[in-house]
C-alpha positions in Angstrom: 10.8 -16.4 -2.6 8.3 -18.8 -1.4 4.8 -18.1 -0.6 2.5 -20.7 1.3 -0.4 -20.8 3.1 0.9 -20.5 7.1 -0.7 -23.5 8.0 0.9 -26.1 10.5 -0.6 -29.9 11.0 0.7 -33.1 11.5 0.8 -36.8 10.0 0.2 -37.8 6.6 -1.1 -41.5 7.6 -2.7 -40.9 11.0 -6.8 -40.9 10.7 -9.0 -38.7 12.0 -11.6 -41.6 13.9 -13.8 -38.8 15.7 -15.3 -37.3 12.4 -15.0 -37.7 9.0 -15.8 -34.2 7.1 -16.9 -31.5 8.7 -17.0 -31.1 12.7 -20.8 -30.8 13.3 -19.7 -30.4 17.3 -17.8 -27.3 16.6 -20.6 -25.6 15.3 -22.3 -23.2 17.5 -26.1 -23.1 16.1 -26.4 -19.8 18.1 -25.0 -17.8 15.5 -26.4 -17.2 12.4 -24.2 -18.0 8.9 -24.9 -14.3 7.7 -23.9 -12.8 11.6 -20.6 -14.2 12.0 -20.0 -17.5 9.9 -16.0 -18.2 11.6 -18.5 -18.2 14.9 -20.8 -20.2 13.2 -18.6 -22.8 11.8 -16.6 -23.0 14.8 -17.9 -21.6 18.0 -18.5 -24.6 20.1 -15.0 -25.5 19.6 -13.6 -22.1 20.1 -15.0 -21.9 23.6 -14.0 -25.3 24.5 -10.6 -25.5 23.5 -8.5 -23.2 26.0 -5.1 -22.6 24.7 -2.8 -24.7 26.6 0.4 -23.0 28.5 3.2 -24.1 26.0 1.0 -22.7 22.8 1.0 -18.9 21.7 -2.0 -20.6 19.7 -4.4 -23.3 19.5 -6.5 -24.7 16.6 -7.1 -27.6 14.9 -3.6 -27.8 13.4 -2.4 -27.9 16.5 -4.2 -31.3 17.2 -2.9 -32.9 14.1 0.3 -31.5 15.0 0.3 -33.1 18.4 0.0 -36.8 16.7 2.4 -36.0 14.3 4.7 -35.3 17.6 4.0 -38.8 18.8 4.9 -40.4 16.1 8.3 -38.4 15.0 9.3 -39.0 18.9 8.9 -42.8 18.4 11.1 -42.5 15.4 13.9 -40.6 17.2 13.9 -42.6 20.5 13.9 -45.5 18.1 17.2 -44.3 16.0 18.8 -43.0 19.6 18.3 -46.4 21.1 19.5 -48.5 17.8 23.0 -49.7 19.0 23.4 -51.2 15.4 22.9 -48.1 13.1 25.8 -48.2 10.7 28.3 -45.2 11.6 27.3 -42.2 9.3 24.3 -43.5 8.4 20.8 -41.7 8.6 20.0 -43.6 11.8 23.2 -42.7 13.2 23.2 -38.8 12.6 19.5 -38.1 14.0 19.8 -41.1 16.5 23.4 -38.8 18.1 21.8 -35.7 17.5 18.5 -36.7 19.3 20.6 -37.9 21.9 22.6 -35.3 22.5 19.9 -33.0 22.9 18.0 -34.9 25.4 21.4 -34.9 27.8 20.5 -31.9 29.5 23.2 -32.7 32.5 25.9 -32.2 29.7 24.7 -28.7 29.0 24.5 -27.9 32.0 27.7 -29.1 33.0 29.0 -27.2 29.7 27.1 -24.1 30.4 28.5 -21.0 28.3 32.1 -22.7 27.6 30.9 -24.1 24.0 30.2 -20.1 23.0 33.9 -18.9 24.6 35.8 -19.6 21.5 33.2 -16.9 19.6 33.4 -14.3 22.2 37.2 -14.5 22.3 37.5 -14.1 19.3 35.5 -10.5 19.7 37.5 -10.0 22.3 40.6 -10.1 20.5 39.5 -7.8 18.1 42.6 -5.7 17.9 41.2 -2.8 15.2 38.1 -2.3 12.6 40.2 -4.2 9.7 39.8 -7.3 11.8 35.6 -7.6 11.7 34.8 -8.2 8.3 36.8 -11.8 8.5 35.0 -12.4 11.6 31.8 -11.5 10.6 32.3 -14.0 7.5 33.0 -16.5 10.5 29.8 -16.1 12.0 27.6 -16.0 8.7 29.1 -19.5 8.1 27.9 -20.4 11.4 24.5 -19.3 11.5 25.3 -16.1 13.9 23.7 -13.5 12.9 25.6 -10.4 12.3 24.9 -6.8 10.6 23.5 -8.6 7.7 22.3 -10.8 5.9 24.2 -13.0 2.5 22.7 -15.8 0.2 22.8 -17.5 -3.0 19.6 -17.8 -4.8 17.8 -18.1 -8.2 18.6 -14.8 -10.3 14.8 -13.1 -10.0 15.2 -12.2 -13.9 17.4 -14.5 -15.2 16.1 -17.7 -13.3 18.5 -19.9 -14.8 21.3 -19.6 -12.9 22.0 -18.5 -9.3 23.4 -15.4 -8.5 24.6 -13.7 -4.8 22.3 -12.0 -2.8 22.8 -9.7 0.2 20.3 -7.8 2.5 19.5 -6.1 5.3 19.9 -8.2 9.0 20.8 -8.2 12.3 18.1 -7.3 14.6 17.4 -9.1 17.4 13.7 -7.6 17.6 11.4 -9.7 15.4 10.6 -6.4 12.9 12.1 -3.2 12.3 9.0 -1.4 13.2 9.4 -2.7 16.8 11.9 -0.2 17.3 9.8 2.8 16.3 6.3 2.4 17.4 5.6 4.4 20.0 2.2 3.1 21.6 2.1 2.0 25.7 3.0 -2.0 24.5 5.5 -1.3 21.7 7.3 0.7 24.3 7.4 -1.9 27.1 8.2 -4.0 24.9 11.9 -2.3 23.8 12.1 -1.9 27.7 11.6 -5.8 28.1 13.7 -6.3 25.5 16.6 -3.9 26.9 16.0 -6.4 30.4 16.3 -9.7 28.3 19.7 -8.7 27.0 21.1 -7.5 30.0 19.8 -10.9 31.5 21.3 -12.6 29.2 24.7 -11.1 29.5 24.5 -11.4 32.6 24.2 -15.0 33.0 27.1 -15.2 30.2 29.6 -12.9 32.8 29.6 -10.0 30.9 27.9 -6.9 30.3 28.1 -3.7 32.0 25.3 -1.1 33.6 24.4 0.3 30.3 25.0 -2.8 27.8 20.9 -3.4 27.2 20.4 0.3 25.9 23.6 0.3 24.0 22.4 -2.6 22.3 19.0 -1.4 21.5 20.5 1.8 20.3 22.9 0.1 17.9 20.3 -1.7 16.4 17.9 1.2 16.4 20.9 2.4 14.0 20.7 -0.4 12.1 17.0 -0.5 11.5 16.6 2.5 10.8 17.8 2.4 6.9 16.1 -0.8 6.4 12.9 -2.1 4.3 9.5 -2.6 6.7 7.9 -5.6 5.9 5.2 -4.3 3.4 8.4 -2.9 1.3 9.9 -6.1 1.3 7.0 -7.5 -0.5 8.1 -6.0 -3.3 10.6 -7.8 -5.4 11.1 -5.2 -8.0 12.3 -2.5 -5.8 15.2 -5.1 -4.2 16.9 -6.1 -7.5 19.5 -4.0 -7.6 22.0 -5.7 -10.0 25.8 -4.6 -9.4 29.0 -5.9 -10.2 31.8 -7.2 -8.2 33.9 -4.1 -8.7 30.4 -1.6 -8.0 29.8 -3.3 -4.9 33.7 -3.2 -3.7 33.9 0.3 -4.4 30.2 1.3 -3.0 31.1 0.1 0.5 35.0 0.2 1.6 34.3 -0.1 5.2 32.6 -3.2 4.9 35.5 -4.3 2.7 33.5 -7.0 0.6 36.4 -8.6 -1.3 37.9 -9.7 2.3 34.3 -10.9 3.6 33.9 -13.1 0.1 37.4 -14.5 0.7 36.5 -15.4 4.0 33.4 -17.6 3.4 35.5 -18.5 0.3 33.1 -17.3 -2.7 35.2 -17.2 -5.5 35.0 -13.9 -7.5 31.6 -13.6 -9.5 30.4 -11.1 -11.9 27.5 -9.5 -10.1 25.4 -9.9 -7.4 22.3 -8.5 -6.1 22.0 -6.0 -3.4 18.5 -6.0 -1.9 18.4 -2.5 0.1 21.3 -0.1 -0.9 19.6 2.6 1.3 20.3 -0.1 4.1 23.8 -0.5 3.2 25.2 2.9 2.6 23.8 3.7 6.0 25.6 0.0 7.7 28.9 1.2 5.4 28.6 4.6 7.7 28.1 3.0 11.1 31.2 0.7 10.7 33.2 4.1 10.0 31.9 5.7 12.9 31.2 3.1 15.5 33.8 2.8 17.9 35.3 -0.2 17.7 33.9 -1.3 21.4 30.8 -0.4 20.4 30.8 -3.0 17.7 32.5 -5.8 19.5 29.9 -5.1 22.3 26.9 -5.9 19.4 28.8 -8.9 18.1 29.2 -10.2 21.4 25.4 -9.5 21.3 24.8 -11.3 18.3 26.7 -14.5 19.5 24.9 -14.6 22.8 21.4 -14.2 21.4 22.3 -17.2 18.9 23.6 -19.2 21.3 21.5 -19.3 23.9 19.1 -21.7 23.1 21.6 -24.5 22.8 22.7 -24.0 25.9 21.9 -24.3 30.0 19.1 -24.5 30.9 18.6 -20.8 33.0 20.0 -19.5 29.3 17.0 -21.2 27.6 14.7 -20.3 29.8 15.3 -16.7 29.6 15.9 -17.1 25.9 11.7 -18.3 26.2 11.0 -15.7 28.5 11.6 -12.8 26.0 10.7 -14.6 23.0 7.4 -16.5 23.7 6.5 -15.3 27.0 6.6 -11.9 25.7 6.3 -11.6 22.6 3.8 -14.5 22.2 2.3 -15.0 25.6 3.5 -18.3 26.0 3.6 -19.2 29.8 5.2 -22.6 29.6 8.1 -24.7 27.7 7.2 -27.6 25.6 8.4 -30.6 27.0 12.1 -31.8 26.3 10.7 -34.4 23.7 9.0 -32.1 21.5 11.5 -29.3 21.1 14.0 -32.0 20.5 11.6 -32.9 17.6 11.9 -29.4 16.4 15.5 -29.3 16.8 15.9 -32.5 14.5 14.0 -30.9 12.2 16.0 -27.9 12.1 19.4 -29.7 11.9 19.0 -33.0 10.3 15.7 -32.5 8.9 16.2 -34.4 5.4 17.4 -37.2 7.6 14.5 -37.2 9.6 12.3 -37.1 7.1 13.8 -40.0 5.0 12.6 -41.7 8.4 9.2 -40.4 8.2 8.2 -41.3 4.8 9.5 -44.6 5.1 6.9 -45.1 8.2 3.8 -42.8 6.7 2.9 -41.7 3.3 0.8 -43.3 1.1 0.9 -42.9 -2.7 -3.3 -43.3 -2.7 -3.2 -40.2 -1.2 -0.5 -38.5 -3.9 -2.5 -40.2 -6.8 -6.0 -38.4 -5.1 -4.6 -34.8 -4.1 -2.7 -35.5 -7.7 -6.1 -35.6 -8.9 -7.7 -32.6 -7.4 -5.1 -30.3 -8.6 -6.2 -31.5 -12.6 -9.3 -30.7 -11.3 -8.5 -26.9 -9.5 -6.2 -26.4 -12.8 -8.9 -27.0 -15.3 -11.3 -24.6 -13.1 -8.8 -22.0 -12.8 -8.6 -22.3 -16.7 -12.3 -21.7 -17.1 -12.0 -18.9 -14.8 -9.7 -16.9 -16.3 -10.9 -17.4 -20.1 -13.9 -16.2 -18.1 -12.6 -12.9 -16.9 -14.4 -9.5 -18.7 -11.6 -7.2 -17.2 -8.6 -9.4 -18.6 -7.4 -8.8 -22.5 -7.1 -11.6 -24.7 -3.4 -10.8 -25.0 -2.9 -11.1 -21.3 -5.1 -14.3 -21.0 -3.1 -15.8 -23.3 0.5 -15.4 -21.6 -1.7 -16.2 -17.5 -2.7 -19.5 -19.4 0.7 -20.4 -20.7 1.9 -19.7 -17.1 -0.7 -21.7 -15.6 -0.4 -24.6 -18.1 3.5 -24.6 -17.1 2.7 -25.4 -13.4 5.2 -27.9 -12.1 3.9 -29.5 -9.0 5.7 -31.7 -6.2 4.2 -34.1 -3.6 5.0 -36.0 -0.8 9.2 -35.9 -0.4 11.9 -35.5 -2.8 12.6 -37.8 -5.7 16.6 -37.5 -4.3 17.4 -36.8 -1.1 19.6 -34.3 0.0 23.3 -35.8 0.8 24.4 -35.3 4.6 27.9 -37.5 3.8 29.5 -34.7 4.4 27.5 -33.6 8.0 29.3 -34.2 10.9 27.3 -35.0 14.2 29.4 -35.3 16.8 28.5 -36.1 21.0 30.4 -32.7 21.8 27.9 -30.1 22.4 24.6 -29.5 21.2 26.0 -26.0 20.2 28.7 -27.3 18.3 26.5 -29.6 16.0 24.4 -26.3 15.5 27.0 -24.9 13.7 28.8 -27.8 12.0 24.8 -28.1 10.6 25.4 -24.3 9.8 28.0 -24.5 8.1 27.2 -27.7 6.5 24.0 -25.6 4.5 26.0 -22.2 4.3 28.9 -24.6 2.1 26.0 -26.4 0.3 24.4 -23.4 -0.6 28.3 -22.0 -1.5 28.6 -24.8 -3.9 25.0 -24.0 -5.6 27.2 -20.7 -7.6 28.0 -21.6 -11.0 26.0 -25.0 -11.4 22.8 -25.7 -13.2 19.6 -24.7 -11.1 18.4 -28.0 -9.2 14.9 -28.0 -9.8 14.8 -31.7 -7.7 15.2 -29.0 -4.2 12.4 -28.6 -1.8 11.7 -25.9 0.3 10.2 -27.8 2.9 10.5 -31.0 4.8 7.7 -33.7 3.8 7.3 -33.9 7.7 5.9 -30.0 7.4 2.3 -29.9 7.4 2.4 -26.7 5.1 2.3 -25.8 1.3 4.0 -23.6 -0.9 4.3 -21.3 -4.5 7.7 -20.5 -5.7 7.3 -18.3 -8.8 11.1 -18.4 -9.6 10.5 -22.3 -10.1 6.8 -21.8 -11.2 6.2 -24.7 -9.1 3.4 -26.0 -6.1 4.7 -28.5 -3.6 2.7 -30.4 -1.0 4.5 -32.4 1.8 3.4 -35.6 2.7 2.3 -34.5 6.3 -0.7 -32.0 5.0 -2.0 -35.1 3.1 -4.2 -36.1 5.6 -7.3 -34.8 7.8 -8.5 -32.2 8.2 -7.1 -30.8 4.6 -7.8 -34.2 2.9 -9.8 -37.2 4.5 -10.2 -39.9 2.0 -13.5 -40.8 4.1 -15.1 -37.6 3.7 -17.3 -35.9 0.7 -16.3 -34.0 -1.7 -17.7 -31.1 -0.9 -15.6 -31.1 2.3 -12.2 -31.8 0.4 -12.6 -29.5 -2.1 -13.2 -26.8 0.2 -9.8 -28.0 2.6 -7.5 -29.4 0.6 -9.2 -27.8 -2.3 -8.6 -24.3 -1.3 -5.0 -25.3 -0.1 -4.5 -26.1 -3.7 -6.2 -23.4 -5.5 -4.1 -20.9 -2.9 -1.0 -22.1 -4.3 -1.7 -22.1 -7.7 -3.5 -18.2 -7.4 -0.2 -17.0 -5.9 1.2 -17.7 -9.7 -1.1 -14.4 -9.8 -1.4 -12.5 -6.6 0.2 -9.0 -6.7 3.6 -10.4 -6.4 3.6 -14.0 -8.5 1.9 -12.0 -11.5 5.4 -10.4 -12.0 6.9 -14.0 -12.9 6.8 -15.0 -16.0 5.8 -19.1 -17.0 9.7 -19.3 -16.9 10.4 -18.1 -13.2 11.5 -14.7 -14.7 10.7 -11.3 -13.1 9.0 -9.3 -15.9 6.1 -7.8 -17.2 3.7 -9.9 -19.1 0.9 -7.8 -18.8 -0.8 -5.0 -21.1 -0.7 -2.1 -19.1 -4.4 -1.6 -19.0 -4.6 -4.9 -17.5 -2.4 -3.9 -15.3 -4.2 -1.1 -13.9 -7.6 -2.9 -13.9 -5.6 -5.9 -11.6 -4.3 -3.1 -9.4 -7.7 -1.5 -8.7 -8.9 -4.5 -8.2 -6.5 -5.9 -5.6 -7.3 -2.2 -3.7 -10.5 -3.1 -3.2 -9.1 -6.0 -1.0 -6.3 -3.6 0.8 -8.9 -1.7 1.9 -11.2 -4.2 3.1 -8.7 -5.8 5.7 -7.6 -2.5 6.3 -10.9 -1.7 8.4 -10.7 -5.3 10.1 -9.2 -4.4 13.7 -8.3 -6.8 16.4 -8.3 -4.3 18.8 -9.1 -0.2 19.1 -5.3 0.3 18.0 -4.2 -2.5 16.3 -6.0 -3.5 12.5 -4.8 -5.8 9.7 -2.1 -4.4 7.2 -4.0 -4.9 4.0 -1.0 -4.2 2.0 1.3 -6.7 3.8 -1.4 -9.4 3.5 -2.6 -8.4 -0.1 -0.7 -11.4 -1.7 -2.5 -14.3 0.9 -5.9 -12.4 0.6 -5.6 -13.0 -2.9 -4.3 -16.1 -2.8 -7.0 -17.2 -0.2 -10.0 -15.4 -2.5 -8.7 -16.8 -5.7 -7.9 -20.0 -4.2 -11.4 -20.8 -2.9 -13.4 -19.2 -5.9 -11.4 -21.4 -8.1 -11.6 -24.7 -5.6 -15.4 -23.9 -5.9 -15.2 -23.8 -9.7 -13.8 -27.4 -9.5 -16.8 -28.5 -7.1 -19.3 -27.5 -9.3 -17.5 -29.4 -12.2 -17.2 -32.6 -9.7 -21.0 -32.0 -9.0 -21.7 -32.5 -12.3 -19.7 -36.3 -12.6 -20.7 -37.1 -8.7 -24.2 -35.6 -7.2 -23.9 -34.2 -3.8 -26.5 -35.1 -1.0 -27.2 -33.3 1.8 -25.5 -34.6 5.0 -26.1 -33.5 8.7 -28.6 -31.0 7.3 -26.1 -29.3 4.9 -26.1 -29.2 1.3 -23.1 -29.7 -0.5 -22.5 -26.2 -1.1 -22.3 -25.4 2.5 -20.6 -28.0 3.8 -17.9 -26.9 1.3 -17.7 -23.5 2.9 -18.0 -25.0 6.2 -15.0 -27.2 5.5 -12.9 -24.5 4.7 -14.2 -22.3 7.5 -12.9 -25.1 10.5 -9.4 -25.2 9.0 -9.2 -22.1 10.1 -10.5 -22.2 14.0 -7.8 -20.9 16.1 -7.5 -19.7 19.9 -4.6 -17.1 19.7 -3.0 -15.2 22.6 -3.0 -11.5 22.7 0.9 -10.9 22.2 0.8 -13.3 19.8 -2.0 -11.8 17.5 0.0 -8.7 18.1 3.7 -10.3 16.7 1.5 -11.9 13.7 -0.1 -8.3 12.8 3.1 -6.7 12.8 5.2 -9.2 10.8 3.0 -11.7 9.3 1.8 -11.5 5.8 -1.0 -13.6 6.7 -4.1 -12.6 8.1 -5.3 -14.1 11.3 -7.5 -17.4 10.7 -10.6 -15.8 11.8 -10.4 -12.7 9.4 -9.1 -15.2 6.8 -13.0 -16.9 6.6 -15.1 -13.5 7.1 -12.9 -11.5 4.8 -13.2 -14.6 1.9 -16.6 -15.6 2.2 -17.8 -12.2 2.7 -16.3 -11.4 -1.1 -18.3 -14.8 -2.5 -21.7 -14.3 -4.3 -21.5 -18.4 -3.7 -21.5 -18.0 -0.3 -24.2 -15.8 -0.1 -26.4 -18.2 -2.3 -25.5 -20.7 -0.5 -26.5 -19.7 2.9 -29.0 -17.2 2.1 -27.2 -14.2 3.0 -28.9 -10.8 2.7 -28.2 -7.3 2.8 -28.3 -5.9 6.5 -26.5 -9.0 7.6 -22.8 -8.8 8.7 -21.2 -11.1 6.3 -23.0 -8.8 3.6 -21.1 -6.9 1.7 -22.7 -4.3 -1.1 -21.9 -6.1 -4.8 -19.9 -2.5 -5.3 -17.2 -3.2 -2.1 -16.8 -6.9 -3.0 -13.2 -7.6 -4.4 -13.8 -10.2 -8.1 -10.0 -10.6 -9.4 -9.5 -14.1 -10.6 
């Protein structure tokens, strides 16, 4: 499990030369701090920044983002053009790869024929005993089918890696899409219902009724499984069985052949994450006609596929998905999803490129800094808590102390010797990449946990926890401005990068992380009146962004975003902490008219400005366990007795909260 912040920039050496700090033009001095302080903070901007036609969003990240693009495209036309890269080198792989992708006469030339092998192979299905093996096939592959299989850290034993298989196979984004019943949720099953029998079409098959068949069969499928708030919770999906359980539990989905098949030797146990979901999949494969299920497979290999392939594919493939779902009107040029493409398939690669060209270790050795800074706050902070037990402080300060932290790329890089890119078909490298990280992760079974791995590329402008490793990480790329500008003041780093950093390191104790142990193990550490005082405390918040509404229907799930509301609350309390600390070593001055304390809360306030399309709000409400930028500041700040000293705020204004409804947990 990794938790982050859901932010997305771009290059770690690229300088911001319009500002340094805060963006004083962004500001809109119409609106007061105590009205509406994400206005405040970022009105100006907000109005005069339209969303441009290939975005579902807009904000400053996006900017970043866009010179990050510049430079990772004159790395890969670079590495395409280089006519002296040795063979099976790094240069070599992304250089083909790039190149591939760019030749869109070859795809079109190729149109559906590099899928035909898959759907023959469905349509040779002679009788049920036959799907299992196939459907081992396509997990291999990256085709998504029925559900889902992986090999991970053991949640309770985090020492070792144990097998791991959930619910999967939708082709809607959430399972809740397929049971709301308001005026958009229902046009969007009928687009959806339209996009496959588009699809299917332009592959030559199909029939009259293949759209509702599909949605029904997957309406079947969704049914059992976990929503997205239930799948927060980690102790409800370790369900340790053994081999022989698990065999025995599901015959139809005959488990020993599918094992053999993506050739997993026998293991002991494994976990499964929704039985509920299973028993009811174990069911439909006994009852499902057979056509029925090669129809859905069929399915499942042209909604994989279809990106990789011609160009009226890809284009309906964006139609559905980001026109609408997110309200995207236009493609991004061929440059820039090739950039995402690299990323996807020889990302490592890539990013060995990247560094090379970028990072700085002045900027590690500073950020490095911060976080001794944010750690030794968050220590005062919790030694400071009156609801916390002694007992309990003593184990959250053992954890804390245990932190391991990562920045910039990986100290060994991931070995692609064994990758093949070949100038087939862009299709075809998809899967050999597939299969590549399906075997890698195959191989991970029975070995020592490598705790050298990252979970992101250092090209991702992001941030993550993982509580099974105990550990933050920081790519190189969100090393730069706006989250850390080595020309700016304090006060405006410790609120951006600041709060990044204290986000991480709080979700070591949101609602989820406080289940891990300092060793990565799920378990309790807590007294159980500490327990209870944490969970009324963390309701407080629930029902907070439960009353925050986007629109007359559509409000904030405060218990899916419970663990970044904490994390963003905790986070900037404790980043605060550390500025007050600083403050004492380095006086602050007032700048621009601000003080120190509010440019702080300024600084955080414009990483979030964000222009978002209506479909798209409505996708990240539905399945995003982050809250929208904007509700991200007022619902923060709006909890902060700093904040309110700091920009007078006063009961009667909006950003007021009574003492009594503000959430105080770390």
């Amino acid at each position: 499990m990794i938790c982050c912040t859901g932010l997305f920039l771009g290059l770690a050496f690229v300088q911001n030369t319009k500002q340094k700090g805060i963006d004083i033009a962004a500001i809109d001095k119409a609106v007061q701090p105590g009205a509406d302080f994400y206005r405040f903070a970022n009105g100006t901007w907000l109005k005069e920044n339209p969303i441009p036609a290939s975005e579902s969003r807009w904000g400053s990240f996006n900017i970043v983002a866009e010179r990050n693009n510049l430079v990772l495209r004159e790395i890969l036309e670079s590495v395409a053009n280089d006519k002296t890269a040795t063979k099976g080198s790094a240069k070599d792989k992304v250089g083909t790869f790039y190149r591939l992708f760019l030749d869109e006469a070859k795809r079109e030339k190729q149109g559906v024929s590099p899928a035909k092998a898959d759907l023959d192979d469905i349509n040779n299905l002679k009788n049920k005993n036959e799907i299992i093996p196939l459907i081992a096939k396509f997990h291999r592959k990256g085709i998504r089918s029925f559900f889902g299989f992986y090999i991970g850290q053991d949640l309770k034993n985090s020492t070792t890696y144990i097998p791991y298989i959930s619910q999967g196979g939708l082709g809607l984004p959430d399972r809740d899409y397929y049971f709301k019943t308001d005026a958009k949720s229902q046009k969007t099953k009928e687009e959806y219902v339209k996009h496959v029998d588009e699809i299917a079409k332009l592959f030559g098959l199909g029939s009259a009724q293949f759209g509702q068949d599909i949605l029904a069969f997957e309406m079947a499928l969704a049914k059992p499984s976990m929503n997205r708030t239930e799948r927060r919770n980690q102790e409800k999906q370790y369900n340790k069985r053994s081999y022989n359980q698990l065999v025995q539990a599901y015959p139809a989905i005959d488990f020993k052949t599918y094992f053999s098949e993506i050739k997993l030797s026998k293991f002991d146990s494994l976990i499964v994450s929704q039985p509920a979901f299973f028993e009811a999949l174990n069911q439909m494969l006994t009852t499902q006609s057979l056509e029925s299920i090669k129809a859905y497979l069929n399915w499942n290999v042209m909604n994989t596929s279809a990106g990789y392939l011609n160009s009226a594919l890809e284009k309906q493939n964006f139609y559905f998905y980001s026109t609408v779902l997110t309200g995207t009107t236009e493609q991004k040029p061929l440059w820039k999803r090739g950039i995402a493409a690299s990323n996807s398939i020889v990302g490592e690669l890539l990013g060995q490129l990247f560094v090379e060209k970028t990072f700085t270790p002045e900027s590690k050795k500073r950020v490095n800094a911060m976080v001794d800074d944010i750690v030794a706050a968050f220590k005062v902070r919790i030694n400071g808590l009156t609801w916390m037990s002694n007992e309990t402080k003593e184990k959250a300060l053992v954890k804390l102390a245990s932190f391991n932290r990562k920045f910039g790329y990986p100290d060994k890089w991931k070995d692609y010797s064994k990758l093949d890119i070949k100038d087939d078909s862009y299709l075809a490298n998809q899967y050999r990449a597939a299969e590549f990280g399906f075997q890698d992760m195959i191989n991970n079974l029975g070995n020592p946990i490598d705790r050298g791995r990252w979970g992101m590329l250092p090209q991702t402008v992001n941030a993550y926890y993982s509580p099974t490793l105990n550990e933050i990480v920081f790519p190189a790329a969100i090393m730069q401005p706006p989250f850390f500008d080595a020309d700016a003041d304090d006060a405006v780093n410790y609120g951006s990068i600041g709060a990044v950093i204290g986000h991480e390191l709080t979700h070591g104790f949101d609602d989820q992380g406080a289940k891990y142990g300092a060793d990565g193990n799920l378990k309790s550490w807590w007294t159980e009146e500490d327990k209870r005082l944490f969970e009324g405390k963390t309701k407080v918040l629930v029902n907070q962004f439960n009353n925050y509404y986007v629109s007359d229907s559509l409000h904030i799930n405060g218990e899916l975003t419970l663990g970044e509301n904490i994390a963003d609350l905790g986070g900037l309390t404790i980043a605060y902490e550390a500025y007050q600390m600083r403050l004492k070593k380095n006086a602050g001055t007032v700048i621009n008219g601000f003080t120190p304390e509010q440019r702080f809360f300024i600084g955080f306030a414009q990483i979030w400005k964000n222009n978002v399309r209506p479909e798209a709000l409505r996708q990240l409400i539905l399945t995003d366990p982050h809250s929208p930028g904007e509700f991200r500041v007022l619902g923060t700040l709006s909890n902060m007795p700093q904040f309110y000293e700091a920009f007078g705020i006063k009961e009667g204004d909006k950003m007021h909260r009574n003492s009594a409804d503000r959430a105080d947990i770390w």
